[in-house]
N, C-alpha and C positions, 0 to 999 in steps of 0.2 A: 416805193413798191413793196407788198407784202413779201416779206422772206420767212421759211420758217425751216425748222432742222429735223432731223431725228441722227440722235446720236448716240449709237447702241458703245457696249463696251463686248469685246471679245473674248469675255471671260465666261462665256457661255453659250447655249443655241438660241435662237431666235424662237420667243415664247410666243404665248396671247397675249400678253400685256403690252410684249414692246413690240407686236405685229399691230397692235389695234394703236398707241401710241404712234407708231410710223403712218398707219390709217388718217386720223385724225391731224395730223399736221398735215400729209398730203391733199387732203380733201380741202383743208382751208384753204391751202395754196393755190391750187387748183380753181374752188370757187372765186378768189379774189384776183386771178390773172396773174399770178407771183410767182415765185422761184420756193423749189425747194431742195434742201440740200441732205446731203448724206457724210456722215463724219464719223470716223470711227474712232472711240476714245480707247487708245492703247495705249497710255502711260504705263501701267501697270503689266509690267512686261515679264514677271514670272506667273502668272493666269491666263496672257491674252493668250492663245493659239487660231493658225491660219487654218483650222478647221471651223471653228467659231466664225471667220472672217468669211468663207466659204459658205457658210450656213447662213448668216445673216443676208446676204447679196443674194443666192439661190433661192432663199424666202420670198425675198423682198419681189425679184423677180417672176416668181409664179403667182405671186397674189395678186399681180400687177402694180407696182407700186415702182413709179420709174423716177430717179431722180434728175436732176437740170445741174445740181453741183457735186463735184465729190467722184467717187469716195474719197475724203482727204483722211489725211491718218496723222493722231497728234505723235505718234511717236518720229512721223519727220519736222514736224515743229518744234522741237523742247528748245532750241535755241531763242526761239520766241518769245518763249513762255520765263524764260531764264532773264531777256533782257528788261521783260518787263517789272518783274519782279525786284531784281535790282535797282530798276527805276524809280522803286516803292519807296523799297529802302534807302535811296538818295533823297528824296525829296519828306522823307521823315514817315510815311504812314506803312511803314515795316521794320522792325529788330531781327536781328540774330540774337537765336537762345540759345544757351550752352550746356541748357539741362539735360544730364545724363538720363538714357531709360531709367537706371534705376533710381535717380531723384524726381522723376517723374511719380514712378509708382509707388514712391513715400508718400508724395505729397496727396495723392490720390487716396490711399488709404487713411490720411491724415483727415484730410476733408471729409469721408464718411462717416469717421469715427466722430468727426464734431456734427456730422447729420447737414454738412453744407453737399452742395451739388460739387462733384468729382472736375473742376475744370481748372485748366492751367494759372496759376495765383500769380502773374504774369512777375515773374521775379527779377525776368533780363528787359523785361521791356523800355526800361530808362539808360540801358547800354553800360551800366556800369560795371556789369560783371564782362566787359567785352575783353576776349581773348583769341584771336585768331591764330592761334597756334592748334586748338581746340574746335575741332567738329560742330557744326550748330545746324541747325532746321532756322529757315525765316518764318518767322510770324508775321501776319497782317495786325495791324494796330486798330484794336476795335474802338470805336470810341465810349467812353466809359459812361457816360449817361447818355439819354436822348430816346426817342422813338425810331424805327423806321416803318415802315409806312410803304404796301404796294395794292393796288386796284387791280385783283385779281378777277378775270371777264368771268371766270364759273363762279368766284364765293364772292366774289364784293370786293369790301377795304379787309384788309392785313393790317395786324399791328406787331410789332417784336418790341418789348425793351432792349436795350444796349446793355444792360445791365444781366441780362438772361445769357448774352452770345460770348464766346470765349476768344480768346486770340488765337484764330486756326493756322495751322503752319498751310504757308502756301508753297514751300521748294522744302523736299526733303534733306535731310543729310545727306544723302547719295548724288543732290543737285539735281531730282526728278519733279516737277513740281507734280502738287496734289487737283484730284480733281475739281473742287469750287473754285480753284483759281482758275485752271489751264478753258473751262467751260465759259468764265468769262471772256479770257481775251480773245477766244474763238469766237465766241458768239458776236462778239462789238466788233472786228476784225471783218469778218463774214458779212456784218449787214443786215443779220438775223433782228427781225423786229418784234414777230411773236412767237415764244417758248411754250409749245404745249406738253406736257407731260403730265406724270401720275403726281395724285397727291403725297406721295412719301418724299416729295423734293420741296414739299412747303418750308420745310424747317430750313434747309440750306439759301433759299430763296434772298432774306435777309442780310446775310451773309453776302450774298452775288452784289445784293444792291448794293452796301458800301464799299466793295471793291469797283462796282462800275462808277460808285462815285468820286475814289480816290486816283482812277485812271483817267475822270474826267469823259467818259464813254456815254452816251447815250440809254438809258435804261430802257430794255425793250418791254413789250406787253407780256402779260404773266396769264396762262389758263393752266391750272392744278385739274389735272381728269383724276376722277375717284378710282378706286382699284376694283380690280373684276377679282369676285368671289366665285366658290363654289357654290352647289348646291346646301352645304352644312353651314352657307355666311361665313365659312374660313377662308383668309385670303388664299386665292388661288396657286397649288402650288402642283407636285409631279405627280402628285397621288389621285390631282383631278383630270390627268387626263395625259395628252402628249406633252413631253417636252421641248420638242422642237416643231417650230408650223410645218417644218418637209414633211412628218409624220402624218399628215392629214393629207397632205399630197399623194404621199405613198398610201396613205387608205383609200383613197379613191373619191375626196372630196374634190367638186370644184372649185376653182380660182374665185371666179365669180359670187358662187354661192357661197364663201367663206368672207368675201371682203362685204359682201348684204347682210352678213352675221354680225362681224364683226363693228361694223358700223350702228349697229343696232344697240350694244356694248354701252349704254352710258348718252346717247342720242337719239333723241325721236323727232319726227315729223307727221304731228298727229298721229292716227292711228294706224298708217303706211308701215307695212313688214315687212313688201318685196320693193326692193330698191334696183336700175338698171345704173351701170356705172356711172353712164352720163345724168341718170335723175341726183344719185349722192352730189357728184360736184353741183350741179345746180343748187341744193336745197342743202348741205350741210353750213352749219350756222353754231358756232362755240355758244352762244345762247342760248341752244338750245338742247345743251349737254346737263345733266342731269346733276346733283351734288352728292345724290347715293351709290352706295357701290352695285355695281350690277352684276348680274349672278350667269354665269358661263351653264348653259344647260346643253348638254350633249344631243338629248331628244329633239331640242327645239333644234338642233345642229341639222341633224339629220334628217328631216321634215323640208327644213327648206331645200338640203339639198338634194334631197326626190322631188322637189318643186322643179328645181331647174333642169332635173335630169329630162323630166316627165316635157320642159316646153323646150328643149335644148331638140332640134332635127336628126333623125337617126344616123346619117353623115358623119355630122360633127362626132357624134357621140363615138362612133366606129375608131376617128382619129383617135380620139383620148382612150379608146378600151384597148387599143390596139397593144400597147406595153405590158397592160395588166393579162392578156392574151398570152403574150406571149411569154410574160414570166412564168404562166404554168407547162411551158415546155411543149406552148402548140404553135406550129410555122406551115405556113402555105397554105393557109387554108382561102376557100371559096370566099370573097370579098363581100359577094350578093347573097350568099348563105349567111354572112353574119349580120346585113343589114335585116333581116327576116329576125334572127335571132333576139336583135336591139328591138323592134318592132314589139315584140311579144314580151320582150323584159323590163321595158322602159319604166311601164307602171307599176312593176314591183320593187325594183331596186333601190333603195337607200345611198349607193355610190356606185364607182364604178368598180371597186372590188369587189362587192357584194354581187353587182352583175355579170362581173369575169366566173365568179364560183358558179353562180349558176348556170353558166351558160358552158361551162366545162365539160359536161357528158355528148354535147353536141359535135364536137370534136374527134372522139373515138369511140370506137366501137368495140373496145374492150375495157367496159365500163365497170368501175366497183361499185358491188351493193354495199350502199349501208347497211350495217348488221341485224339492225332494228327491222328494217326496210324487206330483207331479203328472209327474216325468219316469218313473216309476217304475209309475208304474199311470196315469194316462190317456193311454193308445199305439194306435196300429195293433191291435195285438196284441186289445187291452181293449175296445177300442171295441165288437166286436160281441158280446161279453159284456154290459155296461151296456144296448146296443138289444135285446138280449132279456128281459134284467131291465126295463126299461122299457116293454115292450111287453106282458111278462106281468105286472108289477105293475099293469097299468091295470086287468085284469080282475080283479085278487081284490077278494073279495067284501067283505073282513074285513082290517083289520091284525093279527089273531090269531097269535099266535106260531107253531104247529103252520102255518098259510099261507103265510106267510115263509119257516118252513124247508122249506115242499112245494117252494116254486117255488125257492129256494137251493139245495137238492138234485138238482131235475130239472136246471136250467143245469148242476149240474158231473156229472151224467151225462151231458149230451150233448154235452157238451166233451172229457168226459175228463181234467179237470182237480179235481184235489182242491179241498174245499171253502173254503181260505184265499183258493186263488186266483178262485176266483168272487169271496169277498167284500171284499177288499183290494179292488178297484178302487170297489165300491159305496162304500166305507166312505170312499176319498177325496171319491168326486164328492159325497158327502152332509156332508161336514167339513172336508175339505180338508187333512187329515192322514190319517198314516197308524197313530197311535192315537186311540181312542177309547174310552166305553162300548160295550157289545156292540151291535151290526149291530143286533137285533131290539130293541132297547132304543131307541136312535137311531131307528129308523123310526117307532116308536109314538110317541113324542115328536113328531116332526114333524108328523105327519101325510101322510096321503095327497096331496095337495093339492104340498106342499114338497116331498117326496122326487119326485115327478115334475117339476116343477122344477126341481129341481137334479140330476137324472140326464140330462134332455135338455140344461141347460145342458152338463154335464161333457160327452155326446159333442158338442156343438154349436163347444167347445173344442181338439179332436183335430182337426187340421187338418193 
């Protein structure tokens, strides 16, 4: 049966690389009827924090991304990882080295000065300097000539010399092993058949292989995804955008429309840009994952997601605005008022916090002008524009649209003034901007009641 992992480290938030990397493994799985796991690599126990741990799980969660195994956490495994290790070294394809950091970094500076590559001149590896009175790191025993050799499903064949790869320590001095070891005996352990990840784990790859071969473990299938860039082709880092995927949460992206993005990252299916959760699992296919890097566009971000807002039911939308609502410090309000609200925003909004701001003035009726807004249309000039709309809005009968536009029209004939400029100044004194949904739209919403309130406020203001 198909197994496949994603296995973040918590010495960070949960990005776009390793939310689309979670993506990607879930979707194969998914497609091929297989398990997928979740494992968090904590060895590394002065970086990892339970805030990261938190952040990864609550990502993972809202993008929809459920796992079947897990969360297993290697830091309750090291005794695993410890015995296997040992088992290395009993059976000969591990030494203990006794080289001090600082004969390390001799020899390192030794090798550049002669222009060879900086890698460990494997000095204890024949065991003759063994002293077990004295601190050591274990080494894995590379083998010193030969090819390796893996069928990667994105690039092809993989080739490494033996002669290129160094002897990595796989158990620290401190007895923690390192990561290419401990990701091994997880991964063979677990049942994990196919590793998808970014291409920056190509080099280590080689390395896995001959530890799975000297545990004797079954080698699983290898896909390297390309890395997601910016707009400038720099690999994608803080400066392109959020650092953690909650932040696109907290902006008011959908789950949905961020997992149709994300998928799009490095895979296609022909020329299809709107993906439904159930079409991704049907139709995603590692073959059909791309070998260049793909470039993170914010624009395209936001497009799709007025795509979904625009075919998402005003309902639904009301649940999810409902928070960003009430983060601006509004509670109790009319339910069937805000579905009108959604109605009329739906096709303007870019998220749901973009349509929480705009929909902010609807809520009170002690509204701030914008500056611009307010010098610009509540004047001298306006003022007796607004006392007429306010004097003839008190008598309609009806907020009926055809009413609105009787009395809109009469004010800019007896002004002589076209009809923007009648409604510009309403449009402030009822928002406080100078855009909004349509005039007739805005008043219906309010109601009677609120729009004469806040037009006597606005001339009450013109001082």
């Amino acid at each position: 049966m198909t197994k496949t992992r994603f296995a973040p480290s918590p010495t960070g938030y949960l990005h776009i690389g390793g939310a689309r990397t979670a993506l990607f493994n879930w979707l194969f799985a998914r497609h091929n009827g297989g398990i997928f796991v979740l494992r968090i690599e904590d060895t590394d126990v002065e970086r990892s924090k339970e805030d990261y741990v938190r952040d990864i799980l609550e990502g993972l969660a809202w993008l929809g991304i459920n796992w079947d195994e897990g969360p297993y956490f290697q830091k309750e495994r090291i005794d695993l990882y410890r015995e296997h290790a040992y088992g290395l070294l009993k059976e000969g394809h591990a030494y203990k080295c006794y080289c001090s950091e600082e004969m390390l970094e001799e020899k390192r500076k030794a090798a550049l000065k002669d222009g060879k590559k900086p890698t460990y001149d494997r000095t204890c590896r024949d065991g003759i300097h063994e002293n077990t009175d004295k601190p050591f790191v274990m080494r894995f025993k590379t083998p010193l000539s030969g090819e390796v050799t893996f069928n990667d499903i994105i690039r092809g064949k993989i080739s490494f010399k033996c002669e290129e790869l160094d002897d990595l320590i796989i158990l620290r001095s401190d007895n923690i092993p390192t990561y290419n070891f401990t990701v091994v005996v997880d991964d063979a352990l677990m049942g994990i058949t196919h590793i998808i990840r970014g291409d920056d784990h190509i080099n280590n790859t080689p390395r896995q292989v001959l530890i799975y071969e000297a545990l004797n473990y079954t080698i699983p299938q290898f896909a390297h995804v390309p890395l997601i860039h910016g707009k400038d082709r720099a690999r994608l880092s803080k400066r392109h955008g959020a650092t953690s995927l909650l932040e696109y949460k907290n902006d008011g992206f959908l789950p949905e429309a961020f997992m149709n993005y994300l998928s799009r990252l490095g895979w296609a299916h022909g020329d299809q840009e709107v993906f439904s959760r159930e079409e991704l699992i049907e139709k995603f296919d590692l073959h059909n994952v791309g070998k260049s890097p793909s470039i993170f566009d914010m624009d395209k971000l936001s497009w799709l997601n007025s795509h979904y807002i625009k075919n998402l039911s005003e309902h639904k939308i009301a649940e999810r605005l409902t928070p960003f609502i009430e983060e601006m410090g509004v509670h109790g309000y009319d339910k069937n008022k805000l579905i009108q609200i959604i109605t009329n925003l739906k096709e303007r909004a870019k998220t749901l916090k973009d349509m929480a701001h705009m929909a902010g003035f609807f809520f009170n009726d002690d509204i701030q002008y914008e500056e611009a807004a307010r010098k610009k249309f509540l004047t001298y000039e306006t003022k007796p524009i607004l006392e007429s709309f306010y004097a003839g809005f008190k008598d309609l009968l009806s907020l009926d649209e055809g009413e609105q536009r009787k009395l809109i029209e009469g004010l800019a004939k007896e002004n002589n003034k076209k009809i923007v400029e009648i409604v510009q100044p309403i449009r402030v004194a009822l928002s406080g901007k100078t855009a909004s949904p349509g005039i007739f739209e805005v008043i219906s919403i309010l109601g009677k009641g609120s729009v004469e309130k806040r037009i006597k406020r606005a001339i009450e203001s013109i001082t």
